[in-house]
The first five atom37 places (N, CA, C, CB, O) and aatype in JSON, in Angstrom:
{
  "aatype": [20, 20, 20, 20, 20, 20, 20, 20, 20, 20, 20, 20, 20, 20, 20, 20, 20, 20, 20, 20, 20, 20, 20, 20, 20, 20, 20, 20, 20, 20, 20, 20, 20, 20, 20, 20, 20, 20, 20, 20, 20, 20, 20, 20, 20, 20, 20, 20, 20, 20, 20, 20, 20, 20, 20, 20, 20, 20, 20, 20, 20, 20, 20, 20, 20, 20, 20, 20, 20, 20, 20, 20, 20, 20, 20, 20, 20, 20, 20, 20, 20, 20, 20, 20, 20, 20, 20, 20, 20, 20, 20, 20, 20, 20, 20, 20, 20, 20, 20, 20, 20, 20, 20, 20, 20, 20, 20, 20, 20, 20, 20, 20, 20, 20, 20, 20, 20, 20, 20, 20, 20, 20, 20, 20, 20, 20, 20, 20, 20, 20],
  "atom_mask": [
    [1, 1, 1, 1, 1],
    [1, 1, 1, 1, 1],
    [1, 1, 1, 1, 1],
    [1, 1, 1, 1, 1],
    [1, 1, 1, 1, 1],
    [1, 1, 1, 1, 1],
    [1, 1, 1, 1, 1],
    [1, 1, 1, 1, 1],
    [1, 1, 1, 1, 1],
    [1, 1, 1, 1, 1],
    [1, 1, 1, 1, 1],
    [1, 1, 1, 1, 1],
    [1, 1, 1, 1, 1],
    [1, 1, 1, 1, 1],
    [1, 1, 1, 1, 1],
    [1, 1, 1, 1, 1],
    [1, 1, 1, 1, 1],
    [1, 1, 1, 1, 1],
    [1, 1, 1, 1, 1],
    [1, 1, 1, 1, 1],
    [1, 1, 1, 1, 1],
    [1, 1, 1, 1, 1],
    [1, 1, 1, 1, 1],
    [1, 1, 1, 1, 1],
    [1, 1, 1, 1, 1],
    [1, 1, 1, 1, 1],
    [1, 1, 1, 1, 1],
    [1, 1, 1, 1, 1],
    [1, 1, 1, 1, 1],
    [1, 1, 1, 1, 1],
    [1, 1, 1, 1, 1],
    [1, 1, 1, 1, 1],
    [1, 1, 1, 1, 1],
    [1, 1, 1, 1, 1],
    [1, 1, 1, 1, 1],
    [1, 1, 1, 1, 1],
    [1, 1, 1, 1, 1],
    [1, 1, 1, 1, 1],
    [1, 1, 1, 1, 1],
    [1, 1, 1, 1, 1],
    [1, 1, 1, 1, 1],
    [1, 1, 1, 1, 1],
    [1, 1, 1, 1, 1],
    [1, 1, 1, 1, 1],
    [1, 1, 1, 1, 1],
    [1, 1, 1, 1, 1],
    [1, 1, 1, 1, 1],
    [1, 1, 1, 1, 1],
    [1, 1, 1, 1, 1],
    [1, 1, 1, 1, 1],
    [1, 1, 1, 1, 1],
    [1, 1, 1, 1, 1],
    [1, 1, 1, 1, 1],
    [1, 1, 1, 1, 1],
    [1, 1, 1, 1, 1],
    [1, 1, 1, 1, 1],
    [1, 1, 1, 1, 1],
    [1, 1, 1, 1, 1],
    [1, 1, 1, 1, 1],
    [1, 1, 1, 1, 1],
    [1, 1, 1, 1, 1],
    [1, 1, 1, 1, 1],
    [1, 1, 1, 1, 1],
    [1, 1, 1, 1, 1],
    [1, 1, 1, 1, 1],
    [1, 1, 1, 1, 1],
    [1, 1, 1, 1, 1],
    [1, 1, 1, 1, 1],
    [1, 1, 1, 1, 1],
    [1, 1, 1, 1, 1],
    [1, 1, 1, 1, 1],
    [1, 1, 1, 1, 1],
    [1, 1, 1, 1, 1],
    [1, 1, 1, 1, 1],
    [1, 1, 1, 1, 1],
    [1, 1, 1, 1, 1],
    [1, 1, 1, 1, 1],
    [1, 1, 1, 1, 1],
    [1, 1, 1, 1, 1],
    [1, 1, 1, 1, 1],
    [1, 1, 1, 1, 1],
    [1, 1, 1, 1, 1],
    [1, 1, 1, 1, 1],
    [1, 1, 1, 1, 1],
    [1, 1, 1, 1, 1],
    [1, 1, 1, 1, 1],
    [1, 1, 1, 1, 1],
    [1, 1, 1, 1, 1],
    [1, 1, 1, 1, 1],
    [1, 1, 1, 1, 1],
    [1, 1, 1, 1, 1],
    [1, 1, 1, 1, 1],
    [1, 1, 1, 1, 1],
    [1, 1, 1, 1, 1],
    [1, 1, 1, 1, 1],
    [1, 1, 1, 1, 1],
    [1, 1, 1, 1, 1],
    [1, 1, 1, 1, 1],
    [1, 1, 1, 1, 1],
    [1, 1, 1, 1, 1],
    [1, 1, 1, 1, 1],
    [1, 1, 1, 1, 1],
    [1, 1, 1, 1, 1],
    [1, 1, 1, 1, 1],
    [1, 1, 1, 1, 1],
    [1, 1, 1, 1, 1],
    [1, 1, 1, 1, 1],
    [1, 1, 1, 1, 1],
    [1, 1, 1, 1, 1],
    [1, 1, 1, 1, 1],
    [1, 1, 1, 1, 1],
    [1, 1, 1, 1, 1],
    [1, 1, 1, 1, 1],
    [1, 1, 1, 1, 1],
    [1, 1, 1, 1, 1],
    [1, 1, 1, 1, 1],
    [1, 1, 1, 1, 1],
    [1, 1, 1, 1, 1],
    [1, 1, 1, 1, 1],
    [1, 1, 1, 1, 1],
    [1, 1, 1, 1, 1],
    [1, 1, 1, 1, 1],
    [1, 1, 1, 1, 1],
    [1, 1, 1, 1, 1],
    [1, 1, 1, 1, 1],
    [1, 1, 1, 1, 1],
    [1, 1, 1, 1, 1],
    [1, 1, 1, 1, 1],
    [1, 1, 1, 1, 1],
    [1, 1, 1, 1, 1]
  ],
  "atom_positions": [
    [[116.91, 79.69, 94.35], [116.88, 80.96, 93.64], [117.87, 81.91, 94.31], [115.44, 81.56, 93.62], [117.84, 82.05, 95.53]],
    [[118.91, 82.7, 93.41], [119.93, 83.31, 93.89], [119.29, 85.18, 94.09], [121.31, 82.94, 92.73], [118.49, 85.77, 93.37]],
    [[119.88, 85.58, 95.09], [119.5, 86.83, 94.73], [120.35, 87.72, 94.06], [119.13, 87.38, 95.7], [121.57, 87.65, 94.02]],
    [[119.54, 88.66, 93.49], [120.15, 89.25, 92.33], [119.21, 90.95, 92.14], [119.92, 87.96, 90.85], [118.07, 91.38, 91.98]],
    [[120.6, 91.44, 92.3], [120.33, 93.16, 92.16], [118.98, 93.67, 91.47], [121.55, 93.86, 91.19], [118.78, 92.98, 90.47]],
    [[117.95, 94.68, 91.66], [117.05, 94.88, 90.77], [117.58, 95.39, 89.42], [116.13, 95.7, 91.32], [118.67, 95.96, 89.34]],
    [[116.94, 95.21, 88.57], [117.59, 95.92, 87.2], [116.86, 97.01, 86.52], [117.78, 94.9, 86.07], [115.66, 96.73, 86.55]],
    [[117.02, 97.83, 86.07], [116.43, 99.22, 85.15], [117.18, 99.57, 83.99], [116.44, 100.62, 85.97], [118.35, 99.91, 83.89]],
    [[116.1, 99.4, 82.95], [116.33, 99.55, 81.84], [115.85, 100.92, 81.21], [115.89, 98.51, 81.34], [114.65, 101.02, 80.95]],
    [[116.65, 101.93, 80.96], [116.04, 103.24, 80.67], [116.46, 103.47, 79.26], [116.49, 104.43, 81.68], [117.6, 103.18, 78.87]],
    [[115.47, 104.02, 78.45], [115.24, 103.91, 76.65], [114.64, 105.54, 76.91], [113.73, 102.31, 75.75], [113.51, 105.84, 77.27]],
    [[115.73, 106.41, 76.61], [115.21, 107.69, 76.28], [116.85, 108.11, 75.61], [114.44, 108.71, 77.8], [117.98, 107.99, 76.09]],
    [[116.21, 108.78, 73.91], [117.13, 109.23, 72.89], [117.72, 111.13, 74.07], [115.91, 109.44, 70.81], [118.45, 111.9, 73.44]],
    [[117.36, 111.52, 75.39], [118.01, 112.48, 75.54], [118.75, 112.31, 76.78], [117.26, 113.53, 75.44], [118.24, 112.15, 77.89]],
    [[120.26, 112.35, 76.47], [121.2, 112.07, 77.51], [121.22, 112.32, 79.41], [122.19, 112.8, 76.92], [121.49, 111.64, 80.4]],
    [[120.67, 114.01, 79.05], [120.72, 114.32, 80.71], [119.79, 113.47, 81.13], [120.35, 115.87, 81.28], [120.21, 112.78, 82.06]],
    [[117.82, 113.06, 80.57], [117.04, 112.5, 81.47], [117.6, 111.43, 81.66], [115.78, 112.37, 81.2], [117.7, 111.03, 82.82]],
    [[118.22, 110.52, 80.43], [118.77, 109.21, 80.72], [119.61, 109.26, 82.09], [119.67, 108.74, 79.49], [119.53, 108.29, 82.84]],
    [[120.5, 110.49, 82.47], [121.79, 110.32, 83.45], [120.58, 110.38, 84.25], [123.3, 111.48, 83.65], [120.21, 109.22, 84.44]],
    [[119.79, 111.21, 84.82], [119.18, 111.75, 85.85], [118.36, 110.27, 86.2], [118.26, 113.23, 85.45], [118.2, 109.91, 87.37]],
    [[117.86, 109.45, 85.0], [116.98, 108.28, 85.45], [117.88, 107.3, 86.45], [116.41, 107.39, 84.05], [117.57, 106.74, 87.5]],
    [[119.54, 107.31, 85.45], [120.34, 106.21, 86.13], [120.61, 106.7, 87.25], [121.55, 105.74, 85.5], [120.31, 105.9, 88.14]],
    [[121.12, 107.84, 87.72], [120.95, 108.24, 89.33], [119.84, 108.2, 90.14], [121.22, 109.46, 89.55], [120.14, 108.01, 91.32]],
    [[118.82, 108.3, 89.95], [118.05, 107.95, 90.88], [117.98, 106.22, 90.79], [116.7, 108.77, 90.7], [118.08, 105.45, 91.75]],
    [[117.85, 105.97, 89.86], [117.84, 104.32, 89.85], [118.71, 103.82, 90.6], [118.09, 103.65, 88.58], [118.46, 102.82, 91.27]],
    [[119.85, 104.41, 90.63], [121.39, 103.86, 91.36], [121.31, 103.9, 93.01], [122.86, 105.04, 90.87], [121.77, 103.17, 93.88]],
    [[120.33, 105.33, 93.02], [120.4, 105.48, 94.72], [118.81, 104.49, 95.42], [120.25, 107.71, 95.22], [118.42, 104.44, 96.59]],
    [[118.49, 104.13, 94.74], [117.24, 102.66, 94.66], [117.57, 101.71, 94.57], [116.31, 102.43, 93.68], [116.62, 100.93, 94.46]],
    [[118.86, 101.07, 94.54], [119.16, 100.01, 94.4], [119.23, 99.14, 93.24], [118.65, 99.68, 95.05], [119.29, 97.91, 93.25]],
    [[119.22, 99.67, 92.56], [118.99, 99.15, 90.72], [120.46, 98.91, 90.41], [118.24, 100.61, 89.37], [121.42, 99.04, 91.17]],
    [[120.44, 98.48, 89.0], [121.3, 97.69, 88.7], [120.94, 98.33, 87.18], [121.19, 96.07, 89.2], [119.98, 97.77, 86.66]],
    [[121.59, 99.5, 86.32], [121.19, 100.37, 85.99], [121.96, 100.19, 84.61], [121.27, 101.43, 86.9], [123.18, 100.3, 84.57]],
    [[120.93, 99.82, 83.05], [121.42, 100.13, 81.95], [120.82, 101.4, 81.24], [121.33, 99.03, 81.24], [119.83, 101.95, 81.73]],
    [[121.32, 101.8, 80.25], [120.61, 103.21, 79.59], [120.98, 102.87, 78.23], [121.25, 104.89, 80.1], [122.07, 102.4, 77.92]],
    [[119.77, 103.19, 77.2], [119.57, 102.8, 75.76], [119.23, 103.91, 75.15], [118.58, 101.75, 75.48], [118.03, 104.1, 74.92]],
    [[120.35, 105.03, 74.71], [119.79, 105.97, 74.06], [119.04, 105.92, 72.47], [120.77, 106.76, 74.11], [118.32, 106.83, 72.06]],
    [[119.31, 104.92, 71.83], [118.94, 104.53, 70.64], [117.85, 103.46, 70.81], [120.11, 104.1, 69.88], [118.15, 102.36, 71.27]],
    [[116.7, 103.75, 70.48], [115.63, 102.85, 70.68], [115.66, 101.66, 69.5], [114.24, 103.71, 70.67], [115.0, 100.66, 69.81]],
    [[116.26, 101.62, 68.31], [116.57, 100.35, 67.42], [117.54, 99.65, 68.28], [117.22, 100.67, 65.86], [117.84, 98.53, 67.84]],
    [[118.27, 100.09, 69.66], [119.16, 99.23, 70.27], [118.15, 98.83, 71.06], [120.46, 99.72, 70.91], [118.69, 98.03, 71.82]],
    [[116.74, 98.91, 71.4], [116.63, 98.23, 72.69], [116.27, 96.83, 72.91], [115.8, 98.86, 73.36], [116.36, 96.26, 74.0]],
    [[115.84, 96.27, 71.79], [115.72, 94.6, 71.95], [116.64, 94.18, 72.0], [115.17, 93.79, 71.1], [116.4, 92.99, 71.81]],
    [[118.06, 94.33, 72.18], [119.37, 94.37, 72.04], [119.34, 94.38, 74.2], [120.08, 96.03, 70.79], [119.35, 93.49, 75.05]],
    [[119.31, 95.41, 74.22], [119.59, 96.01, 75.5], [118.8, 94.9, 76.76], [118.9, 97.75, 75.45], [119.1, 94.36, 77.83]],
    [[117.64, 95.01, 75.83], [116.08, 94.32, 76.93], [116.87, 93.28, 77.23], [114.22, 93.72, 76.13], [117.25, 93.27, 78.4]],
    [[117.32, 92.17, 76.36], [117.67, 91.17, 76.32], [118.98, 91.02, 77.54], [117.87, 90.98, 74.9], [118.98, 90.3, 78.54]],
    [[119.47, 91.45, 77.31], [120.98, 91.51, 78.22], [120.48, 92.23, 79.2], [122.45, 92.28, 77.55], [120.88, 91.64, 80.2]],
    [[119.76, 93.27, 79.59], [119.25, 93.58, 80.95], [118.32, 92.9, 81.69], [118.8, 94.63, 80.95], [118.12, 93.14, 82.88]],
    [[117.63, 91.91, 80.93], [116.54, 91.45, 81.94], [115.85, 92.08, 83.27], [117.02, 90.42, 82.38], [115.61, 91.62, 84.39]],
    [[115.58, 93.6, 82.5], [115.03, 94.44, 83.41], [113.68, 94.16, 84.12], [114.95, 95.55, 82.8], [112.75, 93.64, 83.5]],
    [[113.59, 94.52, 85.42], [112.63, 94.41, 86.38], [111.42, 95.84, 86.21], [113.53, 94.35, 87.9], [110.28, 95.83, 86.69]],
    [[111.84, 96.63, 85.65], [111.24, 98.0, 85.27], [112.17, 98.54, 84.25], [111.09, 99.04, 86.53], [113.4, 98.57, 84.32]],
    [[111.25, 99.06, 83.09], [111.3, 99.83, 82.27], [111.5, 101.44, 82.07], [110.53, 99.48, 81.97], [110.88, 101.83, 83.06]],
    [[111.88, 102.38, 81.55], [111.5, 103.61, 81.88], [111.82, 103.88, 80.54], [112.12, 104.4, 83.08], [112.98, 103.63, 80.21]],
    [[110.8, 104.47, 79.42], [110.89, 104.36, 78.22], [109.53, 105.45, 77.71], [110.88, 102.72, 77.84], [108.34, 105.48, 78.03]],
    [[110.55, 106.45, 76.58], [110.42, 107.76, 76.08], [109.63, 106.94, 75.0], [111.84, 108.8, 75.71], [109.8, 105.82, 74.51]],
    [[108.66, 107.99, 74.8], [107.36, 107.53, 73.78], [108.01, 108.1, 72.3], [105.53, 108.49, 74.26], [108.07, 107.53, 71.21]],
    [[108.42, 109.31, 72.67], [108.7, 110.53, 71.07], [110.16, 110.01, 70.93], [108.66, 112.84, 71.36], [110.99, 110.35, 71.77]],
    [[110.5, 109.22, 69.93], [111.88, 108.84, 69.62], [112.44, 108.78, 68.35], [112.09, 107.73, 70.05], [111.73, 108.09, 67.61]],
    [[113.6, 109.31, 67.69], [114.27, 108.56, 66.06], [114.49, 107.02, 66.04], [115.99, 109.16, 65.67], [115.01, 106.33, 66.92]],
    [[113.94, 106.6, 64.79], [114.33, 105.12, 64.28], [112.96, 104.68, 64.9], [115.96, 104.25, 64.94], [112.18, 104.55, 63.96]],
    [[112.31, 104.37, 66.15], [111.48, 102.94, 66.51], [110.94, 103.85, 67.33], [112.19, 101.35, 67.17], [111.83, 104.44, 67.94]],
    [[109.58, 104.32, 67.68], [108.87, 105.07, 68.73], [108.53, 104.22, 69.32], [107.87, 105.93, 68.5], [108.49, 103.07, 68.89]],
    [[108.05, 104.72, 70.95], [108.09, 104.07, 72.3], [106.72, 103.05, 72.18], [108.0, 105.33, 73.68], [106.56, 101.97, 72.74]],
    [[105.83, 103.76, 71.28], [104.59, 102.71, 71.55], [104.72, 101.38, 70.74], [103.1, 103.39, 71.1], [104.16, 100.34, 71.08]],
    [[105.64, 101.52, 69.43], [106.07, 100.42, 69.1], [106.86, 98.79, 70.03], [106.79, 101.06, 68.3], [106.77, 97.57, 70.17]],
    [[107.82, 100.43, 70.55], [108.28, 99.08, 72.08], [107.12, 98.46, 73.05], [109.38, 99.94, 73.5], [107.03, 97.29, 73.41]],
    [[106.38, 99.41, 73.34], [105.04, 98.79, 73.96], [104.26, 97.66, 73.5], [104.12, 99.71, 73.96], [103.66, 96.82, 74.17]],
    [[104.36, 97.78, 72.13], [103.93, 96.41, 71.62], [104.52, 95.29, 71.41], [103.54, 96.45, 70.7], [104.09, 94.15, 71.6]],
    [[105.7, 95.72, 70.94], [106.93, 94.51, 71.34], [107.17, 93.59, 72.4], [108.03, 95.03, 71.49], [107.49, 92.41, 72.29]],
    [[106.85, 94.65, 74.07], [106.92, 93.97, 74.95], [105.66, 93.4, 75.5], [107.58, 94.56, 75.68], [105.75, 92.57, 76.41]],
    [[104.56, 93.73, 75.08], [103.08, 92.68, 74.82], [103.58, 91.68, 74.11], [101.68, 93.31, 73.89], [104.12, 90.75, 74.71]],
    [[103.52, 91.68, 73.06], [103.82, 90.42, 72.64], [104.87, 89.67, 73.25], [104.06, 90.48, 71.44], [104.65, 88.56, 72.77]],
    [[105.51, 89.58, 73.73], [106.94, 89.41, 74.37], [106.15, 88.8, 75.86], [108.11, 91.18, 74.51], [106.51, 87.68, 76.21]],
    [[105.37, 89.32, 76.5], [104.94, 88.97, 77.87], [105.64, 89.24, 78.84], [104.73, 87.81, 78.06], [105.69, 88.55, 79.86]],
    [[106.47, 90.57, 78.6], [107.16, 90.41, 79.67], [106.88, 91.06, 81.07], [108.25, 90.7, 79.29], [106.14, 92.05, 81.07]],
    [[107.37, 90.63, 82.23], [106.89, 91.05, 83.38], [107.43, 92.17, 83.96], [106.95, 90.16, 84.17], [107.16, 92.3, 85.15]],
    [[108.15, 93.07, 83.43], [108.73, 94.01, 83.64], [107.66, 95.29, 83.96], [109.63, 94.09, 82.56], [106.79, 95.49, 83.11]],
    [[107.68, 96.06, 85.0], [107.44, 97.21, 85.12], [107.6, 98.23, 84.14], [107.94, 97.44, 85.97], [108.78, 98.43, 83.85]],
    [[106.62, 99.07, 83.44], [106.81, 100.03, 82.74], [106.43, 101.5, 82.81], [106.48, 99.63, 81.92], [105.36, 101.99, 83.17]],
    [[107.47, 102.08, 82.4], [107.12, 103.9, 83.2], [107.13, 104.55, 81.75], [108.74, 104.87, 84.58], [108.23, 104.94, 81.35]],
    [[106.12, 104.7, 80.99], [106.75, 105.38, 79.55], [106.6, 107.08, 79.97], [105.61, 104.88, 77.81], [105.64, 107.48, 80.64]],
    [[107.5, 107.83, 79.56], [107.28, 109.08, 79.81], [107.57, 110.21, 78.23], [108.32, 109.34, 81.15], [108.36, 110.03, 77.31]],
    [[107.03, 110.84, 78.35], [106.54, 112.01, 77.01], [107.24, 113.29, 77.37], [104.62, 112.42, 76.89], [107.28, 113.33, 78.6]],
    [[107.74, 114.22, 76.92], [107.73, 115.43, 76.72], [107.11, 116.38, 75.61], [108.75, 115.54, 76.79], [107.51, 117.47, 75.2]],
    [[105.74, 115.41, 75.15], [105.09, 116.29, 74.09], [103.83, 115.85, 74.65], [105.4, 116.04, 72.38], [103.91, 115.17, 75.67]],
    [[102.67, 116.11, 74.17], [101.44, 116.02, 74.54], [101.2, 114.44, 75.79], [100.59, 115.98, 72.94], [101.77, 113.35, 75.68]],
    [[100.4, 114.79, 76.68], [100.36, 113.48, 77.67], [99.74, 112.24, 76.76], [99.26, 113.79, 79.16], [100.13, 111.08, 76.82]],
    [[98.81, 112.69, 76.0], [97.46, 111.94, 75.36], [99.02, 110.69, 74.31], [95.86, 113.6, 73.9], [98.62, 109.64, 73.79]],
    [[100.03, 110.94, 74.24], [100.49, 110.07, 73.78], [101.68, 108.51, 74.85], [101.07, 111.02, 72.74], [102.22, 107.44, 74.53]],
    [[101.54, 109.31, 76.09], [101.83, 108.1, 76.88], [100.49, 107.52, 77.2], [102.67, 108.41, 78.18], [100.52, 106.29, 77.09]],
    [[99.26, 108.03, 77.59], [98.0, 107.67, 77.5], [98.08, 106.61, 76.32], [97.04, 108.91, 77.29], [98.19, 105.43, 76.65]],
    [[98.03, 106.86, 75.29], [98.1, 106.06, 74.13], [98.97, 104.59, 74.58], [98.88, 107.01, 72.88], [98.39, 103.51, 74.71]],
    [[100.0, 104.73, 74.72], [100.83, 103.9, 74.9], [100.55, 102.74, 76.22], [101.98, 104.72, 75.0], [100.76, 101.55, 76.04]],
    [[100.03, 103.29, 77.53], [100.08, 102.52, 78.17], [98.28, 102.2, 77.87], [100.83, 102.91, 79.52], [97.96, 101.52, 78.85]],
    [[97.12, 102.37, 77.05], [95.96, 101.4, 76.74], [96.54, 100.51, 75.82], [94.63, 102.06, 76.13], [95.93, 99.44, 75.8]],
    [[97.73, 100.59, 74.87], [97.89, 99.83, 73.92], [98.33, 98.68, 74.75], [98.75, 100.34, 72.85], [98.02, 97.52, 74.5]],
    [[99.14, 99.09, 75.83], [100.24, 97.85, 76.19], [98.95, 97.31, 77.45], [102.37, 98.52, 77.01], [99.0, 96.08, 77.53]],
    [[98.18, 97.74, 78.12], [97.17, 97.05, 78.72], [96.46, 96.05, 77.47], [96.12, 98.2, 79.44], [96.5, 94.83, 77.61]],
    [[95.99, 96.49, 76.55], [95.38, 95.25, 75.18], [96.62, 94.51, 74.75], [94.66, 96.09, 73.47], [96.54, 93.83, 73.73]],
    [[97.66, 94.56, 75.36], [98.72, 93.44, 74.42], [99.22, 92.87, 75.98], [100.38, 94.35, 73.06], [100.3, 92.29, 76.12]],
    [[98.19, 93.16, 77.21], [98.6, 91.85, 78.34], [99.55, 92.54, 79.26], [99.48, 90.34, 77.61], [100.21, 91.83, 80.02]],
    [[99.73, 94.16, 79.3], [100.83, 94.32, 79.64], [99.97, 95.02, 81.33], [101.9, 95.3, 78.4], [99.1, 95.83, 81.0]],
    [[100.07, 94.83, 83.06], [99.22, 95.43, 83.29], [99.9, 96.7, 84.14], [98.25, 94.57, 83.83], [99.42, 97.74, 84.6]],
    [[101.37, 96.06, 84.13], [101.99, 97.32, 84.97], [102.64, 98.78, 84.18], [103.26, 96.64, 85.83], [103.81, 98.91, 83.8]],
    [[101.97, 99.4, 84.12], [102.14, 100.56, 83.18], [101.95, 101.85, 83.79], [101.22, 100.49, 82.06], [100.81, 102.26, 84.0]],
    [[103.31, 102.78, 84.22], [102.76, 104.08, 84.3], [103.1, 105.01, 83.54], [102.88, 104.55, 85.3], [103.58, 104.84, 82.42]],
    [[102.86, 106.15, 84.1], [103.2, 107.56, 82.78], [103.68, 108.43, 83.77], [101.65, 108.46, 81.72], [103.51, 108.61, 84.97]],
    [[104.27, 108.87, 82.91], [105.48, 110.63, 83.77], [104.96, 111.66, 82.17], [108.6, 110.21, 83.88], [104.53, 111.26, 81.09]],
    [[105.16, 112.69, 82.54], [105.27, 113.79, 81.66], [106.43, 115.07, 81.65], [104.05, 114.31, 81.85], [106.18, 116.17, 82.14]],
    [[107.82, 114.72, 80.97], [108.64, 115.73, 81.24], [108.02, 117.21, 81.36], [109.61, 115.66, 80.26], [106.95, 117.58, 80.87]],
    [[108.84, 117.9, 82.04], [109.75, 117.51, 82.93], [109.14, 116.93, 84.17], [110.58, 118.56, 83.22], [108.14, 117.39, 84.73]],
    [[109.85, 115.84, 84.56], [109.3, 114.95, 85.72], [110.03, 115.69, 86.67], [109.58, 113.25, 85.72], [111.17, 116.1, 86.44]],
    [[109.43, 115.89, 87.74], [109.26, 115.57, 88.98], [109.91, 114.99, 89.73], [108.54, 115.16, 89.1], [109.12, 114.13, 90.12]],
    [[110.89, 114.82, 90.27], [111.91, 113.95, 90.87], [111.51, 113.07, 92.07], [113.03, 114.79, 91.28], [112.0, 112.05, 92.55]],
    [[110.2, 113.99, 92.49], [109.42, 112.67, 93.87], [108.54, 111.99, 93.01], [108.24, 113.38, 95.47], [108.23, 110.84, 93.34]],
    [[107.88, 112.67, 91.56], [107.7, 111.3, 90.91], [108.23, 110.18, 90.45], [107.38, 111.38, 90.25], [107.97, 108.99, 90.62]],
    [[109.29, 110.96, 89.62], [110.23, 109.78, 89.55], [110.75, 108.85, 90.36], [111.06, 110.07, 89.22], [110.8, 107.73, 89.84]],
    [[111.07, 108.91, 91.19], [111.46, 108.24, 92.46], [110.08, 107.19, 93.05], [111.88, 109.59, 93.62], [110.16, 105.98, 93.29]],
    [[109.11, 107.89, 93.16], [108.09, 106.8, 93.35], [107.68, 106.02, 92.05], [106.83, 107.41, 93.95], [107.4, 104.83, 92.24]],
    [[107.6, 106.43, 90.93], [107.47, 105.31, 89.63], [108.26, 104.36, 90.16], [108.05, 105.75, 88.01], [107.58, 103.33, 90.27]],
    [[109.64, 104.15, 90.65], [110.62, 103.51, 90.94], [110.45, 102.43, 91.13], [111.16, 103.87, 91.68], [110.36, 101.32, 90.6]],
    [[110.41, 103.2, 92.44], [110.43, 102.23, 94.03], [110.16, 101.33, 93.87], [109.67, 102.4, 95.17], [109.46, 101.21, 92.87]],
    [[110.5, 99.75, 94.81], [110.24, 98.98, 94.94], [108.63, 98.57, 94.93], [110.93, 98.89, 95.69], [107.75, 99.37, 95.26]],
    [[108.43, 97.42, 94.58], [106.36, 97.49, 94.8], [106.31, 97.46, 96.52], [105.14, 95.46, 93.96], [107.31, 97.28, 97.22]],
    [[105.34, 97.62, 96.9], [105.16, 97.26, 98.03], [106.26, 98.32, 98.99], [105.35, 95.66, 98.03], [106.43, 98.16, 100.2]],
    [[106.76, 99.13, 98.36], [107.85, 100.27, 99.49], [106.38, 101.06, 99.76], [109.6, 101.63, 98.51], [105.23, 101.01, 99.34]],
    [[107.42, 102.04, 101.03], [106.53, 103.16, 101.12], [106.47, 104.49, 99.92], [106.9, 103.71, 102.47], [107.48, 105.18, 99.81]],
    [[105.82, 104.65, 99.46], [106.16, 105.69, 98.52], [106.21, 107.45, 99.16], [104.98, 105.48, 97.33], [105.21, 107.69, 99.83]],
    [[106.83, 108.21, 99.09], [107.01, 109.59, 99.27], [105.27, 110.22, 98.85], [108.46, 110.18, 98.14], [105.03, 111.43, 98.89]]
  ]
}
């Protein structure tokens, strides 16, 4: 088994959080794609073979809990951080759906995040967290 950079896949339709996710991702060691169009992200998932997720619930074209179910069904082992800037009760939503579709690593942010949150959603498993 070769080693190979961590990867982050960030799915949010608003540009600055997207930049702000890929910089911190970048200074973590990630290996860093960004999907502002959520009808691109089975597109994206695929070619990133991301290790963690970071994915906006309130979106045009395909909303985030839809992706949540996608990637239940899908099984994939990826880390997931869905984050909201409208009511919390809808990343709540999102990460019980994706726990019933098998999914168990699931957290939630609530814009505006927090940058020592963000940073610990991150992190490696098993780092020290801030």
């Amino acid at each position: 088994m070769t080693d190979r950079k961590r990867r982050l896949l960030v799915v949010d339709d608003e540009p600055d959080f997207s930049n702000l996710v890929r910089r911190v991702g970048e200074d973590l060691g990630y290996e860093v794609t960004v999907c502002n169009r959520s009808a691109q992200f089975a597109q994206a998932y695929e070619k990133a073979e991301p290790d963690v997720i970071v994915l906006d619930i309130v979106m045009p074209e395909v909303e985030g809990i839809e992706i949540v179910q996608w990637l239940g069904q899908r099984g994939t082992n990826a880390r997931v951080v869905v984050v909201t800037g409208y009511n919390p009760r809808y990343a709540e939503t999102a990460k019980t759906i994706g726990a019933a579709r098998g999914l168990s690593e699931i957290q939630t942010l609530t814009k505006p995040v927090r940058l020592a949150s963000l940073r610990a959603a991150l992190a490696p498993q098993g780092a020290t967290r801030p």
